[in-house]
C-alpha positions in Angstrom: 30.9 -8.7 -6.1 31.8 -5.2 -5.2 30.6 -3.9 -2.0 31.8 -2.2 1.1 34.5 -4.3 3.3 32.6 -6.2 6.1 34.4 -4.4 8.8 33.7 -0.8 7.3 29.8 -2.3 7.4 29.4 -3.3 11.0 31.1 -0.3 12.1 28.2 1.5 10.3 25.8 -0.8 11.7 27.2 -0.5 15.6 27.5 3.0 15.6 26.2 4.4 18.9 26.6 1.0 21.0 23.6 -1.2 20.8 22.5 -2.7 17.4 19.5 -1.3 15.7 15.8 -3.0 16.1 15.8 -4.5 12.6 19.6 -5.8 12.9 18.6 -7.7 16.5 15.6 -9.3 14.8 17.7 -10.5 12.1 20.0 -11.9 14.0 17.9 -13.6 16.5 15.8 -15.5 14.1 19.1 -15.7 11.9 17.4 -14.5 9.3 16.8 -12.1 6.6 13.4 -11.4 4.6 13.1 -9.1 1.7 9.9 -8.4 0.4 9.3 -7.8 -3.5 6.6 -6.9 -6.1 5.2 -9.6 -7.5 2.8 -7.5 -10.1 5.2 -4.4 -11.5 7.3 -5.6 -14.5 9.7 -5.2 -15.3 11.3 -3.3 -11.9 10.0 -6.1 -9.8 7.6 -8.9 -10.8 7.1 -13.1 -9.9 8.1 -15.4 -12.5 6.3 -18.2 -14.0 8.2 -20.5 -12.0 7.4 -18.9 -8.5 10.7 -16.6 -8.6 11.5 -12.8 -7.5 12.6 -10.9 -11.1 13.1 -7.8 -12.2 16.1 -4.5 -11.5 14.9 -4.6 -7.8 15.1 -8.0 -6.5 18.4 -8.2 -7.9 19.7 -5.4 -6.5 18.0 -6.7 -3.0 20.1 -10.0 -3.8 23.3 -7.5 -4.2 22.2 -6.1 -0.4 21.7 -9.1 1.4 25.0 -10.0 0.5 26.3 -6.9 1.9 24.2 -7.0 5.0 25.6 -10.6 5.7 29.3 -9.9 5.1 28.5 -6.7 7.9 27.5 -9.1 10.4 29.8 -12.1 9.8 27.0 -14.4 9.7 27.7 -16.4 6.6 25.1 -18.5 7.6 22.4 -15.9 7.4 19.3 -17.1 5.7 17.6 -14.7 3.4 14.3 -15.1 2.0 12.1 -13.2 -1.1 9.1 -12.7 0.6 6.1 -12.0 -2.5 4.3 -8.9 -1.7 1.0 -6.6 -3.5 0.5 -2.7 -3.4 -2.2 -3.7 -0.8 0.2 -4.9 1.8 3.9 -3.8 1.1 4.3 -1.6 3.6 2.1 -2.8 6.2 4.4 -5.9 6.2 7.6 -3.6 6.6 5.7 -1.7 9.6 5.3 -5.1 11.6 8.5 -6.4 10.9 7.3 -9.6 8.8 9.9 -8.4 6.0 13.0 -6.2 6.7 13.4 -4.6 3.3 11.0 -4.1 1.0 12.4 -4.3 -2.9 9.7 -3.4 -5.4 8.9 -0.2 -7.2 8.1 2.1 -4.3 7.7 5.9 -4.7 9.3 7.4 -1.7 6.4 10.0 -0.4 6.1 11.8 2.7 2.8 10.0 3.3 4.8 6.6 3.2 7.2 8.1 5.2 4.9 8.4 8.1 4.6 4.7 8.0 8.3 3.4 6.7 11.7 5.2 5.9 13.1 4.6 2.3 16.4 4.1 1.7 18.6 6.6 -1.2 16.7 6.0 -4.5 17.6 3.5 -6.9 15.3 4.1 -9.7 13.5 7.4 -10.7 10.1 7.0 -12.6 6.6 8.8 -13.2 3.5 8.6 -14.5 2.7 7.9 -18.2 -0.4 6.9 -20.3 -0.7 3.7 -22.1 -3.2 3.9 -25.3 -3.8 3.6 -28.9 -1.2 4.8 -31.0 -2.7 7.4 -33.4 -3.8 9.1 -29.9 -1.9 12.7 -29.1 1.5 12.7 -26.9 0.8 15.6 -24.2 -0.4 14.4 -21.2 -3.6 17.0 -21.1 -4.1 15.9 -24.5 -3.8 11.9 -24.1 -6.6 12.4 -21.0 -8.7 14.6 -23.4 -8.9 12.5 -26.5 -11.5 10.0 -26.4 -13.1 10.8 -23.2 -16.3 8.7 -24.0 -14.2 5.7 -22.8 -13.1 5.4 -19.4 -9.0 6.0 -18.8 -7.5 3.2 -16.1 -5.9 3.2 -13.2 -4.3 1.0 -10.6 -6.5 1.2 -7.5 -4.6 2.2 -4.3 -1.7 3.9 -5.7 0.1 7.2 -5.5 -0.7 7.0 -9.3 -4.5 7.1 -9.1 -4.3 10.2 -6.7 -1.7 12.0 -8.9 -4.4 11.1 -12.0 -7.6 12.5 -10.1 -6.1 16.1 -8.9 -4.3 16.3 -12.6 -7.5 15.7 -14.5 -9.8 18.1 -11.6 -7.1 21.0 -12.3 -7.3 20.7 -16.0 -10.8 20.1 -16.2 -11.1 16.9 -17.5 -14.4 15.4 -17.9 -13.6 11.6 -18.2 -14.7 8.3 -15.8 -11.9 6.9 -14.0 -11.8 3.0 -13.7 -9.9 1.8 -10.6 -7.7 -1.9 -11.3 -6.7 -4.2 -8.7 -4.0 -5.5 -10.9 -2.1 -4.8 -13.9 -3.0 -7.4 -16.1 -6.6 -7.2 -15.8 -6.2 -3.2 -16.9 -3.8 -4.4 -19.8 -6.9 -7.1 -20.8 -9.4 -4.3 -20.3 -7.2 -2.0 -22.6 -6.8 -4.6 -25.8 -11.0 -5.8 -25.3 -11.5 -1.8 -25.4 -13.5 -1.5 -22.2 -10.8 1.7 -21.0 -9.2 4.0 -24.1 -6.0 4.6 -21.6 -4.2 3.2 -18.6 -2.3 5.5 -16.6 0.7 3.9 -14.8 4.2 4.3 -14.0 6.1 4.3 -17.5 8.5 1.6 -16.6 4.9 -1.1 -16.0 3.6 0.2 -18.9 6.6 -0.3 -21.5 6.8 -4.0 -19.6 2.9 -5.0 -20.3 3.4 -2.8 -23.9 6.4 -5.3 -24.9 4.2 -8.2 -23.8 0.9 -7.1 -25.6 -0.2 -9.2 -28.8 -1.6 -5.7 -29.7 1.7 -4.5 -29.8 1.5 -2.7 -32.9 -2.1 -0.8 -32.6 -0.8 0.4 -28.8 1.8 3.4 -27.6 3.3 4.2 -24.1 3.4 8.5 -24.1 6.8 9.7 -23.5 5.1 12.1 -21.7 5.1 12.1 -18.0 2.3 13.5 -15.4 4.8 12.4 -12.3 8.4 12.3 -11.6 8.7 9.8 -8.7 12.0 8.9 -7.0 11.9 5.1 -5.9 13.5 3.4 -3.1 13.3 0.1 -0.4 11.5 0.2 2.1 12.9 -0.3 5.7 11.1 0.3 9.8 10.6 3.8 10.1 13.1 5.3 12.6 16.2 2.6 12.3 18.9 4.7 11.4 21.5 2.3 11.8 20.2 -0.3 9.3 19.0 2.5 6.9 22.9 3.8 7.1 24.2 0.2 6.4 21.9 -0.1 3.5 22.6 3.4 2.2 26.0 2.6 2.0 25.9 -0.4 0.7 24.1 1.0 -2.4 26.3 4.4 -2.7 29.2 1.7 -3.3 26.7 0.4 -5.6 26.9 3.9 -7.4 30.5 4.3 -7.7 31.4 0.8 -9.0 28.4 0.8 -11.7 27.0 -2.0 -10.4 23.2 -0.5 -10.1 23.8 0.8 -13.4 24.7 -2.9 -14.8 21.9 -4.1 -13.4 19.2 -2.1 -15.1 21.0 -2.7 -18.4 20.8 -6.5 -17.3 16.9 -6.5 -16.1 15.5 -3.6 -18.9 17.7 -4.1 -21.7 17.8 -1.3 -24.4 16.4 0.4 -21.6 17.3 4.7 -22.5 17.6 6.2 -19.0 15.9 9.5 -19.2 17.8 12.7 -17.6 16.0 12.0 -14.2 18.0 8.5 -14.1 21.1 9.8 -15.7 20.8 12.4 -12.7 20.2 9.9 -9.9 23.3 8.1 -10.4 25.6 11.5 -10.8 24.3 12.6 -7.7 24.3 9.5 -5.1 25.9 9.9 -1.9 29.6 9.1 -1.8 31.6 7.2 -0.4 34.6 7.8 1.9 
């Protein structure tokens, strides 16, 4: 594995004298917990056999590696703690998981609550529907509006949906989801005639759909979202170590192998092609 040297790392980490919050309280329980999406294929999902999947987990796995060679403690535990949109970042606020690694848009509403870390993965908002529908976003909202267009309930997504469709004028009911799956179901029984979710969940429950064939994700996009992990808000020293242990990331390919491993035939955009031109370097 490629990362920073472990000596380079804790002299990031013990800048300033005293080790950060989150570094103390890994230490003393001698142990590290990373939180991750169990319900947002394919960045970061729960398998059928109970496990963490998906681009973000592993590259969690790839930090926690980095994070233990910092501290010399090869005998660090590290737990994948399962986690919902309801909770996430509650659970990173109270310290019951140290880094959360699932599909989380950095916003500066979030930010009041948790700091993010340099992005990883850049998505946004697309629409999920039949596919003789149109492929503008206005247009995919507009067309059938007698049905009901879905939403994840809770999400940056669903408040994104509501101002787009005010300032446009769309007349159309909005049906809030608790899950994924459920608005999937919804979608093939035709009880909604669109889902609106990030484009990188849609293509996942697309690709699993036995209505495969009769269903489209638009290439169009309402949002551009930059995502990151989630750490305590105001730990500067842990969010440097983590930084830099993902810029190294960056500049051996390794994020980039990754996605190709976890999305394969995966086209990254020009937002994602961007990302990884411009992530911090590394001295």
């Amino acid at each position: 594995m490629r990362l920073f040297s472990a000596a380079l790392l804790v002299g990031l980490a013990t800048t300033g004298g005293a080790m950060a919050q989150t570094i103390d309280r890994i230490l003393e329980r001698n142990e590290l917990r990373l939180g991750y999406r169990v319900d947002a294929p394919p960045l970061s999902f729960q398998t059928t056999d109970g496990q963490p999947g998906g681009f973000t987990p592993q590259v969690c796995v790839q930090v926690a590696h980095g994070i233990v060679q910092a501290l010399g403690a090869e005998s660090l535990n590290v737990q994948m703690v399962p986690v919902d949109a309801t909770d996430r970042f509650n659970k990173v606020a109270s310290g019951e998981i140290d880094l959360l690694c699932g599909a989380a848009s950095i916003t500066l509403e979030r930010r009041k609550v948790v700091d993010f870390s340099i992005p990883v993965y850049v998505d946004g908002a697309a629409v999920l529907m039949p596919s003789d529908k149109p492929t503008s976003f206005g247009d995919d909202l507009r067309a059938n509006t007698e049905m009901p267009v879905g939403v994840r309930q809770g999400t940056t997504t669903e408040a994104q949906l509501q101002v787009f469709m005010e300032a446009n004028k769309i007349d159309r009911e909005i049906a809030p989801f608790a899950d994924h799956q459920s608005a999937i179901v919804a979608m093939e029984e035709g009880e909604i005639g669109a889902y609106v979710a990030d484009q990188s969940i849609l293509v996942g429950l697309w690709l699993s759909s036995p209505q495969k064939n009769a269903l489209m994700v638009s290439p169009n996009l309402l949002t551009m979202e930059k995502q990151g992990l989630a750490m305590a808000r105001g730990d500067a020293d842990f969010r440097l170590m983590v930084d830099g242990i993902l810029s190294n990331m960056y500049r051996n390919g390794v994020l980039v192998e990754l996605l190709e491993q976890s999305i394969p035939g995966l086209e990254p955009g020009q937002a994602l092609k961007a990302m990884m031109l411009i992530a911090p370097e590394v001295e």
